[in-house]
HTML snippet that shows the backbone in 3Dmol.js (N, CA, C, O; Angstrom):
<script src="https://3Dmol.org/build/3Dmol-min.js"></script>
<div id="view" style="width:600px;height:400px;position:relative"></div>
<script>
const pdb = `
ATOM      1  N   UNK A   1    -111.690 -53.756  58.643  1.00  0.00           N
ATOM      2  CA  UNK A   1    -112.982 -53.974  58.033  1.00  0.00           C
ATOM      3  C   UNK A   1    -113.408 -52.717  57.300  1.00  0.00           C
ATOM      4  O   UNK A   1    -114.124 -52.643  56.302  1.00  0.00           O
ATOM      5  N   UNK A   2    -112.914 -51.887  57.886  1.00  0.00           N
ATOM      6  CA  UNK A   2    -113.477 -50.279  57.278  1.00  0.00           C
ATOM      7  C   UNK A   2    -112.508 -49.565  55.700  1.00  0.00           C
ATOM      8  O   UNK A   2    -112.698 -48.743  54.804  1.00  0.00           O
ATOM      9  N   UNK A   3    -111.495 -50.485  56.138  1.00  0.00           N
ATOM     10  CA  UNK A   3    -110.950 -50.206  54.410  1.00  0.00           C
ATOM     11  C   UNK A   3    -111.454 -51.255  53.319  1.00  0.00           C
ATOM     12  O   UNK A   3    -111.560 -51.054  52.109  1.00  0.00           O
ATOM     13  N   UNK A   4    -111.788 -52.619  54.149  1.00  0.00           N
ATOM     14  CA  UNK A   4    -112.837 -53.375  53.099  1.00  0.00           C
ATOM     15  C   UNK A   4    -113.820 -52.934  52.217  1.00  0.00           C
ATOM     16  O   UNK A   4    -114.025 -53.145  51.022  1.00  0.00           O
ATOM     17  N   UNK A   5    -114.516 -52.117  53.277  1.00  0.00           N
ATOM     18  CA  UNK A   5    -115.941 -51.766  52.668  1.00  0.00           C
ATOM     19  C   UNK A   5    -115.578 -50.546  51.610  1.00  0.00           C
ATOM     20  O   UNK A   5    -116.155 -50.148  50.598  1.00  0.00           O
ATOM     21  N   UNK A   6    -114.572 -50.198  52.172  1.00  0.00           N
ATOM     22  CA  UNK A   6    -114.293 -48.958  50.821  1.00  0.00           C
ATOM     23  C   UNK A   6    -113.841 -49.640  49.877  1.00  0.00           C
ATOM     24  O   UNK A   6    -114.532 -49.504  48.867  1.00  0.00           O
ATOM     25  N   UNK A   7    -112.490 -50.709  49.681  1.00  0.00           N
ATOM     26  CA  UNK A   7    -112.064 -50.910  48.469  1.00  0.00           C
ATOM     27  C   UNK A   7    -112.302 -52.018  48.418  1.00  0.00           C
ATOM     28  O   UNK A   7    -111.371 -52.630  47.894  1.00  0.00           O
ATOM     29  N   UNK A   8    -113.529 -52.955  48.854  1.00  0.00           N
ATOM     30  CA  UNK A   8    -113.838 -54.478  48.280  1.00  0.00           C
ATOM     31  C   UNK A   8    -112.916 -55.406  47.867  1.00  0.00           C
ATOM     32  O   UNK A   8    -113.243 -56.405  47.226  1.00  0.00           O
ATOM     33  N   UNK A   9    -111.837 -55.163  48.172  1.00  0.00           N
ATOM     34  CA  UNK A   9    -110.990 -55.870  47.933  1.00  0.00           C
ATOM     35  C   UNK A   9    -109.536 -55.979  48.969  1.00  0.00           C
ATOM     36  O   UNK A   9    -108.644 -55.145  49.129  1.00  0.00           O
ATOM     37  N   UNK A  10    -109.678 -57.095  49.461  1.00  0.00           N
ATOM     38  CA  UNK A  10    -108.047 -56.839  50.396  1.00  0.00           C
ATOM     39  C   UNK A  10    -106.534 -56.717  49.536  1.00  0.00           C
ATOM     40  O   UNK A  10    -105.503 -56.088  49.775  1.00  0.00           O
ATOM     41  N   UNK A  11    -106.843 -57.408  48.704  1.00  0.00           N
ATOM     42  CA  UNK A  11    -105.584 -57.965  48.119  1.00  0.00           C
ATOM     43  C   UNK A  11    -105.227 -56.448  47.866  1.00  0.00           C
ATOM     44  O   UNK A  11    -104.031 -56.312  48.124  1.00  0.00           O
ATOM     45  N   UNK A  12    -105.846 -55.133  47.423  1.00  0.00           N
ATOM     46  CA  UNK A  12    -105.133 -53.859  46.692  1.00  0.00           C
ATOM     47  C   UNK A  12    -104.394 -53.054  47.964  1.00  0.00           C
ATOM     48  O   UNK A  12    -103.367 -52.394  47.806  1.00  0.00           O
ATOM     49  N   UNK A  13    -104.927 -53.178  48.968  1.00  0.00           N
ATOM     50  CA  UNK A  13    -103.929 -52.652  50.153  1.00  0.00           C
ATOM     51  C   UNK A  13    -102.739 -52.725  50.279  1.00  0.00           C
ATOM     52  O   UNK A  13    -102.188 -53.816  50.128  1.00  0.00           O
ATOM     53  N   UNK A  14    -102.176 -51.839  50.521  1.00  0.00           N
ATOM     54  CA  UNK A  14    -100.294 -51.394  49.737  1.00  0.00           C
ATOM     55  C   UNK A  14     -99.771 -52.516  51.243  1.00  0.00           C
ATOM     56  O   UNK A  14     -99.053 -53.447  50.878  1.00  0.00           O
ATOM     57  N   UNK A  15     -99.994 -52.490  52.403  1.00  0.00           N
ATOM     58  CA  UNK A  15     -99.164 -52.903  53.564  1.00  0.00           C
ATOM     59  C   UNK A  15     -99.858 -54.427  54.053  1.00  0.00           C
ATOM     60  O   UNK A  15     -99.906 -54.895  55.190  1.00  0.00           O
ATOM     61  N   UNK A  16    -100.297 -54.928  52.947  1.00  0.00           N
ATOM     62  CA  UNK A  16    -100.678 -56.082  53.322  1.00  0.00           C
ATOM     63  C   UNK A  16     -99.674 -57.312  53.359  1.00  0.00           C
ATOM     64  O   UNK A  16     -99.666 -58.213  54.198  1.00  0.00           O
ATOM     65  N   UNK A  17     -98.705 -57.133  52.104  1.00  0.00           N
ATOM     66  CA  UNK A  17     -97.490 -57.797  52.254  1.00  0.00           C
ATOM     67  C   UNK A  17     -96.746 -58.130  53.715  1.00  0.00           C
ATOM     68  O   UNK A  17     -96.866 -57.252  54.569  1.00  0.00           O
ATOM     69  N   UNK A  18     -96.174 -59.035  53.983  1.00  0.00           N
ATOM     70  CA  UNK A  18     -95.359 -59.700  54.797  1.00  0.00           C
ATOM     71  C   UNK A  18     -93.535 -58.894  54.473  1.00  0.00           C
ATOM     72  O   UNK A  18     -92.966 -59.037  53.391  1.00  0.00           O
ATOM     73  N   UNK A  19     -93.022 -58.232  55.462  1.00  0.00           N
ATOM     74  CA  UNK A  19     -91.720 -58.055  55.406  1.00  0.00           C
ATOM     75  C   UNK A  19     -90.628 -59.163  55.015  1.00  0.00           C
ATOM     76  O   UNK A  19     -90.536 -60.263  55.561  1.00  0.00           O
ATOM     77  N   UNK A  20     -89.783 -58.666  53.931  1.00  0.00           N
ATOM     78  CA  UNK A  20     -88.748 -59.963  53.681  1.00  0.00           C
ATOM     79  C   UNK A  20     -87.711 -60.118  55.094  1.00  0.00           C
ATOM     80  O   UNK A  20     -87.581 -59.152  55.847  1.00  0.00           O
ATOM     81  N   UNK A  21     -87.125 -61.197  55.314  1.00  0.00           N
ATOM     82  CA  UNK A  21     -86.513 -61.304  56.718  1.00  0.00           C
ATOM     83  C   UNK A  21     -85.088 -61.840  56.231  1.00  0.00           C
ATOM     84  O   UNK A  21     -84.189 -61.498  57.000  1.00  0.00           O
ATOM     85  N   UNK A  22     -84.627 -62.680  55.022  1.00  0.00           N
ATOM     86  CA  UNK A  22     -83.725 -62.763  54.094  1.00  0.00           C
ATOM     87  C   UNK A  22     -82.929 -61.440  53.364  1.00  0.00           C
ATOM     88  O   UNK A  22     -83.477 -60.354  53.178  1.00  0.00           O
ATOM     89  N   UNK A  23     -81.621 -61.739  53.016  1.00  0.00           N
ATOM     90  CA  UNK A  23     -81.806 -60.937  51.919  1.00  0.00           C
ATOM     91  C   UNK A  23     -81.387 -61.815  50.786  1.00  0.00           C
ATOM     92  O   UNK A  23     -81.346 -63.043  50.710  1.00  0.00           O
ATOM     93  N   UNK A  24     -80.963 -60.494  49.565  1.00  0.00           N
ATOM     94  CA  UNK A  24     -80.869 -61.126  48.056  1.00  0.00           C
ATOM     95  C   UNK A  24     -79.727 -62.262  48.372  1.00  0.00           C
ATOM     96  O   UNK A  24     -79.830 -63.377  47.860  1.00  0.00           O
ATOM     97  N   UNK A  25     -78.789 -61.976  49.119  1.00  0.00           N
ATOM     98  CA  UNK A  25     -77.589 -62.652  48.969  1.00  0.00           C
ATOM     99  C   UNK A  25     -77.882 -64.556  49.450  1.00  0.00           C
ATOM    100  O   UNK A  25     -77.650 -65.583  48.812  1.00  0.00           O
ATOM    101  N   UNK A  26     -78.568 -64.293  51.055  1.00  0.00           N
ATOM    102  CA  UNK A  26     -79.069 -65.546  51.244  1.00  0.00           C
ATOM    103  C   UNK A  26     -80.351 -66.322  50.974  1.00  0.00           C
ATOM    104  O   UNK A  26     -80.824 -67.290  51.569  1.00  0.00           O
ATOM    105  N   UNK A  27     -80.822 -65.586  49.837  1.00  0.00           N
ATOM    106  CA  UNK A  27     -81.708 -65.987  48.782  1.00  0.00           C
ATOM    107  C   UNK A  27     -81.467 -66.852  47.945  1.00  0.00           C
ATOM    108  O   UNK A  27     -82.001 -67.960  47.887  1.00  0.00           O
ATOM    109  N   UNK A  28     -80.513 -66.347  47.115  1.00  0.00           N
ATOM    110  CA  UNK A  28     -79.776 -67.387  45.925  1.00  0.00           C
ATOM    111  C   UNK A  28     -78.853 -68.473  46.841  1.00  0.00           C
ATOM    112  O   UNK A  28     -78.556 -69.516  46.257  1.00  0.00           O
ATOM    113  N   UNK A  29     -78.344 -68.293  48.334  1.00  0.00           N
ATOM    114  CA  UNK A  29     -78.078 -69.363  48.521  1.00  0.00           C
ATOM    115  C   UNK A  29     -78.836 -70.534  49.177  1.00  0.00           C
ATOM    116  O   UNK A  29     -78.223 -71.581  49.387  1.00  0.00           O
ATOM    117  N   UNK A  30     -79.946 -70.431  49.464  1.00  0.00           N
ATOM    118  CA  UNK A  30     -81.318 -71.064  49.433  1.00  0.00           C
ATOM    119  C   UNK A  30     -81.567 -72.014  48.486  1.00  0.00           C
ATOM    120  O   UNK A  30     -81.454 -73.240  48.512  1.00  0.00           O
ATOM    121  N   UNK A  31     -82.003 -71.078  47.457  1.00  0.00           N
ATOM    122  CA  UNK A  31     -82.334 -71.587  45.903  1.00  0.00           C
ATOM    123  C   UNK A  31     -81.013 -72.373  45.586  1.00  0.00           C
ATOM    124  O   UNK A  31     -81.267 -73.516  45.206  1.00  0.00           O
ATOM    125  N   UNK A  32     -79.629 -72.073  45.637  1.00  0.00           N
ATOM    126  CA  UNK A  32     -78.802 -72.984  44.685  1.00  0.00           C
ATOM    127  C   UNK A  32     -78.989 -74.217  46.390  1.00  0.00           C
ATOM    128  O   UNK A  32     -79.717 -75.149  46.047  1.00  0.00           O
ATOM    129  N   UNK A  33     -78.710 -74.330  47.367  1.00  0.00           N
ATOM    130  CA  UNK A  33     -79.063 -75.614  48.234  1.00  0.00           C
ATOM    131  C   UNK A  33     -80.108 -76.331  48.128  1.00  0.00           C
ATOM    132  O   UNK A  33     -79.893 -77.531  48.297  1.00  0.00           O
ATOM    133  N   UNK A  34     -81.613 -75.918  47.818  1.00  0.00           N
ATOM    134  CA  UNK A  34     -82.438 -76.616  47.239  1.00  0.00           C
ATOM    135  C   UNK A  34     -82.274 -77.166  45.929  1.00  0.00           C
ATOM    136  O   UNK A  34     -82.442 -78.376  45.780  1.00  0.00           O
ATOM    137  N   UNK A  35     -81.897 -76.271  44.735  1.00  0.00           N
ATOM    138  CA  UNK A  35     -82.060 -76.781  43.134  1.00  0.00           C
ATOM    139  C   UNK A  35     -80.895 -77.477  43.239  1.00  0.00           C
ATOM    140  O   UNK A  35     -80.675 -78.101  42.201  1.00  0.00           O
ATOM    141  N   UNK A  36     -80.001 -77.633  44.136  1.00  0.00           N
ATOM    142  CA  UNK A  36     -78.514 -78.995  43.992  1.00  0.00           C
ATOM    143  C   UNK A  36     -79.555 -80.049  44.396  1.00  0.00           C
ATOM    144  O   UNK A  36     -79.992 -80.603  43.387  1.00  0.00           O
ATOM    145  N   UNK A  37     -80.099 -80.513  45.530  1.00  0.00           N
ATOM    146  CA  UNK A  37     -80.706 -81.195  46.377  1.00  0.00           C
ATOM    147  C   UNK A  37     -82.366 -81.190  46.704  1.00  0.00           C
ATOM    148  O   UNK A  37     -82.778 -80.905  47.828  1.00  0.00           O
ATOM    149  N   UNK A  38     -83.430 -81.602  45.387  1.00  0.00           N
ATOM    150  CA  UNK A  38     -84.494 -80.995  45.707  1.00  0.00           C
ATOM    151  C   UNK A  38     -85.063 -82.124  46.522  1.00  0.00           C
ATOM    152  O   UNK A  38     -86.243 -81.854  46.746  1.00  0.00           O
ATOM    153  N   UNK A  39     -84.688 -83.400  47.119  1.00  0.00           N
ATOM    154  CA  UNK A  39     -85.027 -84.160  47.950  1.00  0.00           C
ATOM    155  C   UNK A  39     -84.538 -83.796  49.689  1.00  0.00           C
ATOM    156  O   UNK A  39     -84.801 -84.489  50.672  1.00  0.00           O
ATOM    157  N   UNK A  40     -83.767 -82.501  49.650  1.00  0.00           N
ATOM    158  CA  UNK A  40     -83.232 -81.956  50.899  1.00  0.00           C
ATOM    159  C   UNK A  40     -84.681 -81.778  51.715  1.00  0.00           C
ATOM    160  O   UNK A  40     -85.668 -81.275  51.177  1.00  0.00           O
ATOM    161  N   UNK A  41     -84.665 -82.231  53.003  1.00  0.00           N
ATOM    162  CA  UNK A  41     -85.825 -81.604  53.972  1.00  0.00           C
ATOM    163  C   UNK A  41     -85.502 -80.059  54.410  1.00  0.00           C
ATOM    164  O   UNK A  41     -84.333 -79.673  54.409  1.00  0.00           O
ATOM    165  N   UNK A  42     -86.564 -79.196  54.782  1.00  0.00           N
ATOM    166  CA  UNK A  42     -86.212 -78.046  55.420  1.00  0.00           C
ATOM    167  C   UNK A  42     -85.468 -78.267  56.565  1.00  0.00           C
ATOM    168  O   UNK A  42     -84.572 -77.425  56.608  1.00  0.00           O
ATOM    169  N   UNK A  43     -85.440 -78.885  57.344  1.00  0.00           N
ATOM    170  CA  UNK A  43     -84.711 -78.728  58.848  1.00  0.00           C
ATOM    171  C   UNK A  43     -83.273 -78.937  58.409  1.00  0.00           C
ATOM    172  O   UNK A  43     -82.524 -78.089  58.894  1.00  0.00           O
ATOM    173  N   UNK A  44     -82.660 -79.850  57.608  1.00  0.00           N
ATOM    174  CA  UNK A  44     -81.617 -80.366  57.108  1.00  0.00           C
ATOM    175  C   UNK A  44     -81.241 -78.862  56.844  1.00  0.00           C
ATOM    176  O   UNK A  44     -80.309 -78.227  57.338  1.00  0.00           O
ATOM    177  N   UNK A  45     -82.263 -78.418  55.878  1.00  0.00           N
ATOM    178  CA  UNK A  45     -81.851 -77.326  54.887  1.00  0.00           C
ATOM    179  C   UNK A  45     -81.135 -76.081  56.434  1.00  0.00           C
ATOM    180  O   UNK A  45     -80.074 -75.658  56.893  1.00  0.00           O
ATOM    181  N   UNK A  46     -82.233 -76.026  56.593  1.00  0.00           N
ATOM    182  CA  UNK A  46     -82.117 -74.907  57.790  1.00  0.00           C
ATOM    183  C   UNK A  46     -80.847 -75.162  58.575  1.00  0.00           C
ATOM    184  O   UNK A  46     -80.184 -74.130  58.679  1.00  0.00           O
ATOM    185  N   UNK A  47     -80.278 -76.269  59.188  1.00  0.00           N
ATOM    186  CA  UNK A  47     -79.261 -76.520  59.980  1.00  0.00           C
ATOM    187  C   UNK A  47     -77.825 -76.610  59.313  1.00  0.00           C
ATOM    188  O   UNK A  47     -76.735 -76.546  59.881  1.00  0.00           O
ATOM    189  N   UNK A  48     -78.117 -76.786  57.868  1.00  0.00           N
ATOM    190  CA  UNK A  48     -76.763 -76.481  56.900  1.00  0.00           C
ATOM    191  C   UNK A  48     -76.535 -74.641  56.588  1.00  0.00           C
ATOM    192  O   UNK A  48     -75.517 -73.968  56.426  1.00  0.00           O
ATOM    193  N   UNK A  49     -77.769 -74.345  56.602  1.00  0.00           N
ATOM    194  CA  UNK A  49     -77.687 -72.567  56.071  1.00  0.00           C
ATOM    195  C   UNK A  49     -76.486 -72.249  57.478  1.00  0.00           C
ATOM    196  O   UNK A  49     -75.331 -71.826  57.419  1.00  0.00           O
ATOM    197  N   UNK A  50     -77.252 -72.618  58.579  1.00  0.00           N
ATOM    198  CA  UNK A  50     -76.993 -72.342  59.869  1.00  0.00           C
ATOM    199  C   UNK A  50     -75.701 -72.225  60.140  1.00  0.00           C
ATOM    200  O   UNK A  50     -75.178 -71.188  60.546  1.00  0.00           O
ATOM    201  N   UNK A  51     -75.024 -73.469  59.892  1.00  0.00           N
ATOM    202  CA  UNK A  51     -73.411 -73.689  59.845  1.00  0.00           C
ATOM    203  C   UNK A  51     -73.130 -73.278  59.166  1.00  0.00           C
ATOM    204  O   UNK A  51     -72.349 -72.576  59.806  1.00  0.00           O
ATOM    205  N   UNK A  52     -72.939 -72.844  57.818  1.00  0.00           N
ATOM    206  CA  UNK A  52     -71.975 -72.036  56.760  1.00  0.00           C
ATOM    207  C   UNK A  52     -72.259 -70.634  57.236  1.00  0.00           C
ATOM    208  O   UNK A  52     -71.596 -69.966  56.442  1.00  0.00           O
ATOM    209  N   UNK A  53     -72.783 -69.882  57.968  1.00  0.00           N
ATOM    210  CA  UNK A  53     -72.388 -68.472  58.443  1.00  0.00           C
ATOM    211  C   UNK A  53     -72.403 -68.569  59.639  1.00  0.00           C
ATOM    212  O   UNK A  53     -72.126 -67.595  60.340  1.00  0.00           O
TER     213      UNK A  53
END
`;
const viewer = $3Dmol.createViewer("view");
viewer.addModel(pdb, "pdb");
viewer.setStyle({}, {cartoon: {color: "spectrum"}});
viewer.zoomTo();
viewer.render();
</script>
């Protein structure tokens, strides 16, 4: 609350971001399993990532 009142704004706070838990590599393989299949559900999605590594 006390860095609020100084900078009125949350969004400019450098550590407000969320840590990435991915990386680049199983990023794009995300994106190309969704953009093949954009009717794929997440759990589907999730339990195929799962098995290929």
């Amino acid at each position: 609350i006390q860095r609020y009142k100084e900078t009125k704004c949350v969004d400019d706070l450098p550590d407000r971001d969320s840590k990435q838990c991915t990386t680049k590599r199983e990023d794009k393989e995300i994106f190309r399993l969704f953009s093949r299949n954009p009717t794929f559900c997440l759990r589907k999605g999730q339990a195929f990532l799962v098995k290929r590594t």
